[in-house]
C-alpha positions in Angstrom: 95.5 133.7 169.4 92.5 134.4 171.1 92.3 137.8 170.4 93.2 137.1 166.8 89.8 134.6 167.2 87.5 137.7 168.8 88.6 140.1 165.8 88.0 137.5 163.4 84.3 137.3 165.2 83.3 140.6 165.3 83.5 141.2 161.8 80.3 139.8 161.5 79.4 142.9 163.5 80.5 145.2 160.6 77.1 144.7 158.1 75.2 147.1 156.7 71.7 146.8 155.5 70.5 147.2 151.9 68.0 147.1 149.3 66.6 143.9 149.2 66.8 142.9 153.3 70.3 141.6 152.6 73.7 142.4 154.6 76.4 144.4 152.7 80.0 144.4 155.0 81.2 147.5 155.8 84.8 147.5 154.2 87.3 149.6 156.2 86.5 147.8 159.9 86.2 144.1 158.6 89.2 144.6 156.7 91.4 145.8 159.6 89.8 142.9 161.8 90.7 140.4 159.5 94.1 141.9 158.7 94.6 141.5 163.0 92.7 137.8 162.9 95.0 136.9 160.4 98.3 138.3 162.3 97.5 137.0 165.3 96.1 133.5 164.8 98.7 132.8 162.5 101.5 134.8 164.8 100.2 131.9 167.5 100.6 129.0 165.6 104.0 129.7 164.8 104.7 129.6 168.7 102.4 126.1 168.7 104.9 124.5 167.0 107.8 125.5 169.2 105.3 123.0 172.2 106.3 119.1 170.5 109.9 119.2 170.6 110.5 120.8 174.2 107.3 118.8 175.6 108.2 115.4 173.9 110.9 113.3 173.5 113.5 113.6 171.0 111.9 109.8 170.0 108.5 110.9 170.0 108.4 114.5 168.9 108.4 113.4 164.8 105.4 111.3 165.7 104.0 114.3 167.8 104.3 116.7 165.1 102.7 114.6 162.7 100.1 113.8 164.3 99.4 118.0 165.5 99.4 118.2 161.4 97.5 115.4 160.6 94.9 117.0 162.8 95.4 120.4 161.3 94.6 119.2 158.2 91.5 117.5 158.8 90.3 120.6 160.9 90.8 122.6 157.7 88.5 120.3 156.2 86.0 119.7 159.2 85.9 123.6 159.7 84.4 125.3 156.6 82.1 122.5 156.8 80.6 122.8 160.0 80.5 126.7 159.7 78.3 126.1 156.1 76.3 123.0 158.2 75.2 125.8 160.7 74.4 128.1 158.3 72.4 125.6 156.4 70.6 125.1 160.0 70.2 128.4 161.2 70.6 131.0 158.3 73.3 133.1 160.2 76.7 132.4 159.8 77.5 134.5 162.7 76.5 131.1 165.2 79.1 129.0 163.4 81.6 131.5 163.8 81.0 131.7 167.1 81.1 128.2 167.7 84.6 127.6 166.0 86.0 131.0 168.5 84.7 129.4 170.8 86.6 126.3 170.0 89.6 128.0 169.6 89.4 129.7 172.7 88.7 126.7 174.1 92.0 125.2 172.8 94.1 128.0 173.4 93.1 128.0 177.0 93.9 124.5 177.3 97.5 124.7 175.7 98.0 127.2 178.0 97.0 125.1 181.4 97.7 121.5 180.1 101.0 121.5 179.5 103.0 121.5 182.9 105.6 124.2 183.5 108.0 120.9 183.5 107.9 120.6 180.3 109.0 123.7 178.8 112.6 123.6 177.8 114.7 126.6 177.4 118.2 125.9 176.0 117.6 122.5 176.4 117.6 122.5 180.2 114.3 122.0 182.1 112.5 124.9 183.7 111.4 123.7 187.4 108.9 125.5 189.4 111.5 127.9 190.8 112.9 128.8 187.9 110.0 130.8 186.6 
């Protein structure tokens, strides 16, 4: 997922200047990185949603799931919209994008160490620390 986040932000490195002083994306390279972004981002959220049922409850994993798509959604909302805010503020859209990888990032890292090895379950039995 994070590398999936990088590719997605160095496609702003792929532009090309034209006539005019605007930006014209070079095709080939953005469209490979965004062909990876899209694999790999989406590749990781698939393993996300494998995280409620082994770390919850059997009780509370309905409520935890909704709630991880109740967020989803509103960051689908809150996303584009803070991307076009900094835009709006700074002209580039390169900042915003780098502020949401960043984010991302920042919440893959924090999947990754939050979550104590204690809760993973594999076959429905526990992993302890000597298991690994």
């Amino acid at each position: 997922m994070i590398v999936g986040t990088l590719c997605l932000f160095a496609t702003t490195y792929f532009q090309l200047p034209v006539e005019g002083g605007k930006l014209a994306a070079d095709f080939w390279p953005t469209m490979i990185l965004l062909c990876v972004a899209s694999f790999l981002v989406f590749g990781g959220g698939v393993l996300f949603w494998t995280i409620p049922p082994t770390y919850l409850t059997a009780e509370a994993a309905a409520t935890g799931i909704a709630v991880i798509s109740s967020i989803g959604i509103l960051g689908g909302f809150v996303s584009p919209t803070l991307i076009g805010f900094v835009k709006d503020f700074t002209g580039s859209m390169t900042i915003g994008l780098a502020f949401m990888t960043g984010l991302a990032i920042l919440g893959a890292l924090v999947t990754v160490f939050i979550i104590p090895a204690s809760a993973v379950r594999v076959g429905g039995k526990a992993l302890g620390a000597s298991d690994h």
